[in-house]
N, C-alpha and C positions, 0 to 999 in steps of 0.2 A: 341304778343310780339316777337321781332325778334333783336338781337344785337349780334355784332360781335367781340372780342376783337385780334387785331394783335401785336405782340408780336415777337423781334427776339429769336430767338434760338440757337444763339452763341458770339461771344463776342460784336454786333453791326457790323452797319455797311455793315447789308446783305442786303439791298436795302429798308427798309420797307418806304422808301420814296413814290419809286413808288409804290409797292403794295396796300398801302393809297390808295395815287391819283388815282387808278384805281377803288378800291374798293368803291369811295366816290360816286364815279355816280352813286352804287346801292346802295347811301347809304341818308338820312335825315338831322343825328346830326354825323359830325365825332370829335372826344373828347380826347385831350392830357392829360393824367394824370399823369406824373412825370418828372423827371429830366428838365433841362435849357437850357439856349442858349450853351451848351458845348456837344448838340444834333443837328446833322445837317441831313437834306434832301434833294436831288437832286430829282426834277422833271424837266420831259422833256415833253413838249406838242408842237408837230408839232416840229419846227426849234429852237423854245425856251425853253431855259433852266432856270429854278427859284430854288432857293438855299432859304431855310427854315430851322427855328430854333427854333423859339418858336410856333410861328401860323401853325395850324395843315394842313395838306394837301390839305385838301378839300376847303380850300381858294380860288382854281383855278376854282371851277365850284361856278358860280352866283349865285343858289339857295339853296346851303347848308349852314346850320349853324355851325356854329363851335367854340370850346370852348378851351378854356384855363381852366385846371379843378384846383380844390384846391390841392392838390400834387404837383403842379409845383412851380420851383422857379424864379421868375418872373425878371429881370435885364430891368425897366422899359426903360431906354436910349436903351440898344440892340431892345426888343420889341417896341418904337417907330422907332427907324431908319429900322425896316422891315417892318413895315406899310407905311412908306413914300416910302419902296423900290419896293414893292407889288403894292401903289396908281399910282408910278410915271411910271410904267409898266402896268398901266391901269387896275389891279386889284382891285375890289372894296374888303373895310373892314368891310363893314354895316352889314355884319352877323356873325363877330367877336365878340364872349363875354368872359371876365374874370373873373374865380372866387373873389368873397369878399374874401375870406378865405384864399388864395394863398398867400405868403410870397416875400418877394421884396430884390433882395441883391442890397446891395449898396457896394459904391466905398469900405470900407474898407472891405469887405470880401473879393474883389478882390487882395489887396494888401496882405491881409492875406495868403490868395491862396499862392499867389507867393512865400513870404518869407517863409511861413512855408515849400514848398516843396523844397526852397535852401537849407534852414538849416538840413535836411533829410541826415543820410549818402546816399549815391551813391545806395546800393542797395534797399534802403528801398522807394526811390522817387516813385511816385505812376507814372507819365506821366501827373500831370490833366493837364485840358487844362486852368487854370488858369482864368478860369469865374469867381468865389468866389462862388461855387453849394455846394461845400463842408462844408465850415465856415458856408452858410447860411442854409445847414440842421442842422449842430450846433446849429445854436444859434434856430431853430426850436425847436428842441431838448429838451435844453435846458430852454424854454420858454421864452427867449428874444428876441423873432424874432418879423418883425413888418408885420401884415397882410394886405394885400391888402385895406380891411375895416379901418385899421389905417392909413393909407398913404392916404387914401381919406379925412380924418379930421385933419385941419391944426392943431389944439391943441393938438390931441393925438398924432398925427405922430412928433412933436414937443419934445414932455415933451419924446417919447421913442428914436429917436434919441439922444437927449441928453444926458440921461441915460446909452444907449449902446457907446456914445461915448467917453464919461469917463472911459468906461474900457477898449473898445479899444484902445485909444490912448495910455493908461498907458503901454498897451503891446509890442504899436509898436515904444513907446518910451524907456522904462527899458529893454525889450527884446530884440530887434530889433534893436534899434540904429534907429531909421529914424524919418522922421520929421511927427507930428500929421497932422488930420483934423481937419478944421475950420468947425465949429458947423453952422455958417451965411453961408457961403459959400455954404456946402452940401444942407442943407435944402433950400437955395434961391431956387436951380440950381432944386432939387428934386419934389420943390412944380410946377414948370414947367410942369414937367411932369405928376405929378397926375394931374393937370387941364385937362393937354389934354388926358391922359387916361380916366378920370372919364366917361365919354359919354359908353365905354366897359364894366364897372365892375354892376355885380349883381351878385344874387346868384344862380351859374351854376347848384346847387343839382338840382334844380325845375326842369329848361331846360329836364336836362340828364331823370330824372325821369316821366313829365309828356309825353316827346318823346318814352319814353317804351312805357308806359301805355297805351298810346294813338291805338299802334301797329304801329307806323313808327319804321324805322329802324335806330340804333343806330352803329355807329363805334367808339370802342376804341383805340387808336392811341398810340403802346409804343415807348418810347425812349431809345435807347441805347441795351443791349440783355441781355438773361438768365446770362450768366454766366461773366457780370457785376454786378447781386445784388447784395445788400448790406449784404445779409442772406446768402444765397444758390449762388453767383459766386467764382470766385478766388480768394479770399480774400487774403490782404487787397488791390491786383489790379481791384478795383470793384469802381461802380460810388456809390454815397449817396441816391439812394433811389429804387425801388423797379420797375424795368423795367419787372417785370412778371406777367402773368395772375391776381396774386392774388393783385395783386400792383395796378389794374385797380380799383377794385374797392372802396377801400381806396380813391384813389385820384382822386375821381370824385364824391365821396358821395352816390354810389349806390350798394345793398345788392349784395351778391352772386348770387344768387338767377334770376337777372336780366341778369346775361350772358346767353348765347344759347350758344353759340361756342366759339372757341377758334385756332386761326389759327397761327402757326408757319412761320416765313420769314428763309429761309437757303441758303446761298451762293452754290453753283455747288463746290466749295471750299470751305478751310475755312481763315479767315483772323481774325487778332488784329491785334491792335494799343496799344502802350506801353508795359510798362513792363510784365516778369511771364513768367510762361512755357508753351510750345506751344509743343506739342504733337508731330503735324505732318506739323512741321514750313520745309519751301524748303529753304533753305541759299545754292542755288548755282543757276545755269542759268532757269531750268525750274520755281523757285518761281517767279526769275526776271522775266522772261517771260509772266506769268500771273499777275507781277503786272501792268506789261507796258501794256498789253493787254487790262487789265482789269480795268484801269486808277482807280487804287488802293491806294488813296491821301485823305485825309481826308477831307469833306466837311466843317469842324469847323478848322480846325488850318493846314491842307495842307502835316500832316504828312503822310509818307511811308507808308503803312500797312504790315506787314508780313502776309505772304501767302506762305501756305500748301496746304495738300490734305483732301480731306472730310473726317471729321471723324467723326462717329455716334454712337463712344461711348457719344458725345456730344449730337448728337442729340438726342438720348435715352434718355438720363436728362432731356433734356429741351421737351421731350412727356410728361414724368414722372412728372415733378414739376409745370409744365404749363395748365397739361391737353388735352394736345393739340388734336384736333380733327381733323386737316388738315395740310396740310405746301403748300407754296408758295415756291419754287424752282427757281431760281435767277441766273444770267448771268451763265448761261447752254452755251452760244454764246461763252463764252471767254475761252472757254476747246477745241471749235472747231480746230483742225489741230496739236492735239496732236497724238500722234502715242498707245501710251497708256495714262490712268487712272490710278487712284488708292483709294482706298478707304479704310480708318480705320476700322476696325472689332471690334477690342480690343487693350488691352495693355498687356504689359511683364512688371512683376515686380517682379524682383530678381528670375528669372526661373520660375515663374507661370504665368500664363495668368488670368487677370482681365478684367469683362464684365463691371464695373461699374466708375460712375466717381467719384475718390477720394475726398475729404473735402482738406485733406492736399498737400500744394504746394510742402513741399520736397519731400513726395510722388509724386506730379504730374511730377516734375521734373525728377525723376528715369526711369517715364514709358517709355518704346521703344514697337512706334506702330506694329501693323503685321495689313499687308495688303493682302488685294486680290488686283489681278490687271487686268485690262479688257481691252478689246482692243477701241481705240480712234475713233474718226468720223473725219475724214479730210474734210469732208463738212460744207461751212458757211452755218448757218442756221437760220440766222434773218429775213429769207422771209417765213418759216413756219410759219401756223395760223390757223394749225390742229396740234393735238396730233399725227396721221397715218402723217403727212408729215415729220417729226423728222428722221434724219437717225436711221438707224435701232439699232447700236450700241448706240446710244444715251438713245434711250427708253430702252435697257438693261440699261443702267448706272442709267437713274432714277426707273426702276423697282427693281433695286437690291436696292436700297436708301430704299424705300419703303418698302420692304422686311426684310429690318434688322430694321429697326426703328418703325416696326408695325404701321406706319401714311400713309394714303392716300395723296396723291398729288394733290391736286386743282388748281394751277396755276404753269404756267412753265414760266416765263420769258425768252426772250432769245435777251433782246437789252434793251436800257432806254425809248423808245419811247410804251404809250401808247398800239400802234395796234401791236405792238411786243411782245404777251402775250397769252399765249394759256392758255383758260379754262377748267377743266373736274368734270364734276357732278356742286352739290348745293352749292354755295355760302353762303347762308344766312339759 
């Protein structure tokens, strides 16, 4: 039995696109188990670039399987226009499967999305990226959601749109002010798409499960990072469903028990997108500098990311909550021809120094990081493809990472390309 779970370890956004894609070559079954299309991935192979959302990594290599697990929320129009984007790029879909179980937002959770974060005061706006991922863990929630397995049968998927659109119209017309959905309309356009998904959907548990069993190897594929959960992130600046270790197996159908490892993704920095307090945020030329460097732009909606310096009170958490047994270390390239580093140790709050990372945002907000600071590598270093080739200062930078975060380093990235990736020790 041998499976891997990858997971970010800070706000998203640390690259777990390509550490996937790399990962999937030594891998069988690679398996997404939460959050939506309001998850994106940049993979680079050779001269081309593929931008992923819902379809997991390992789409790029011809003989893996790959799932769509029950935990995700499935926006079946986005999911088909990436498969005709994937076909019409010469990437075959035929070892794409979707859970039955998986839940489908439709157009009014999308509009919900929206209005509810206009109508939000100013500081309370969360940033979503307005997919409707939110409304549709609601109404999961809630028990009005419709499942993949309902959207496959015309009568049920029928009689529960109906139902749900009864009240939602009543909200987005007494609440809202704006004009309903047409009941004929949604379902014409909807039942379109269940035909042509139907050919994907079974039920993923077996897949994930008899692929343990069997002893092939299994990767699970997170979306978004630790400290977006819905439990344990920055709350309420967090995504709706459970982007950590333990989130993996919930929404894939398979026990604890079934993971081996646990591998954390971390920026060489640290970045978010949207709102909340950022620790060790740069709002002056060196952040700019590493975002411009570090084409630091959001692969779902194109927004800026703010960007700081590493800080491992974070990644300490996400060892701690995640389990983590490894970490994947990420554009390390784009700190090249800094003069110094710097890196978070802890925080100051109110004259005392705090090791841990707070629950609360006004708390978070007070801390003022302390750093060490170390000196930089002015060598590009994207032609390294050994660990001993890294300039010297470099391998301090991630030996001290290592050091305070008590996790070994398994992969070092240092470019978006595949052969741009140094490995050290076991993988799997």
């Amino acid at each position: 039995m041998s499976s891997l779970v990858v997971v970010g370890a800070q706000w998203g956004d640390e690259g777990k696109g390509k550490i996937t894609d790399f990962l999937a070559e030594r891998s069988d079954v690679v398996v997404r188990a939460q959050g939506g299309n309001n998850a994106g991935h940049t993979v680079v192979v050779e001269q081309e670039e593929y931008k992923l959302h819902l379809i997991p990594s390992g789409i790029l290599y011809k003989d893996k399987t790959c799932i769509i697990g029950n935990g995700v929320v499935v926006d079946p129009k986005a999911l088909l226009e990436e498969i005709d984007y994937l076909e019409a790029r010469g990437i075959s879909t035929e070892n794409l499967f979707l859970s039955d179980r998986a839940h489908i937002i439709l157009p009014y959770h999308q509009l919900l999305d929206a209005l509810a974060e206009k109508r939000k005061w100013e500081d309370q706006q969360i940033g979503t990226t307005q997919k409707g991922i939110g409304p549709a863990y609601m109404d999961k929630t809630e028990r009005s959601g419709i499942r993949i397995c309902d959207f496959m049968d015309e009568q049920v998927f029928r009689k529960k749109l109906e139902y749900n659109l009864k009240e939602k119209n009543l909200i987005l017309e007494k609440i809202y002010g704006v004009k309903p959905f047409d009941l004929e309309q949604v379902y014409i356009e909807y039942r379109r798409y269940a035909k042509r998904l139907e050919k994907y959907v079974t039920d993923t548990t077996i897949i994930v499960y008899d692929t343990i069993n069997s002893g092939q190897k299994v990767l699970f594929e997170g979306a978004q990072g630790t400290l977006l959960d819905i439990d344990l992130g920055t709350y309420p600046f967090v995504t709706s469903s459970h982007p950590i270790s333990g989130g993996m197996t919930i929404g894939t159908g398979v026990g604890p028990t079934a993971i081996n490892k646990v591998m954390g993704v971390v920026k060489a920095y640290t970045t978010r997108v949207g709102k909340g307090p950022f620790p060790t945020e740069l709002k002056n030329e060196i952040g700019d500098w590493i975002r411009n460097k570090g084409h630091e732009f959001g692969t779902t909606t194109g927004r800026a990311r703010r960007c700081g310096w590493f800080d491992a009170v974070i990644l300490k958490y996400a060892v701690r909550v995640n389990g983590l047994n490894s970490i994947a270390v990420t554009k390390l390239d784009t700190l090249a021809g800094l003069e110094k580093v710097k890196i978070c140790v802890g925080y100051e709050l109110n004259g005392k120094r705090i090791k841990d990372f707070p629950a609360s945002l006004e708390t978070l907000a007070k801390c003022v990081p302390i750093y060490e600071e170390l000196p930089g590598w002015g060598e590009e270093i994207r032609d390294a493809r050994t660990y001993e080739e890294l300039p010297m200062n470099a391998k301090k930078y991630l030996e001290r990472i290592s050091n305070l975060c008590d996790v070994e380093i398994n992969i070092i990235s240092i470019g978006p390309k595949r052969a741009e990736t140094i490995v050290q020790g076991e993988i799997y």
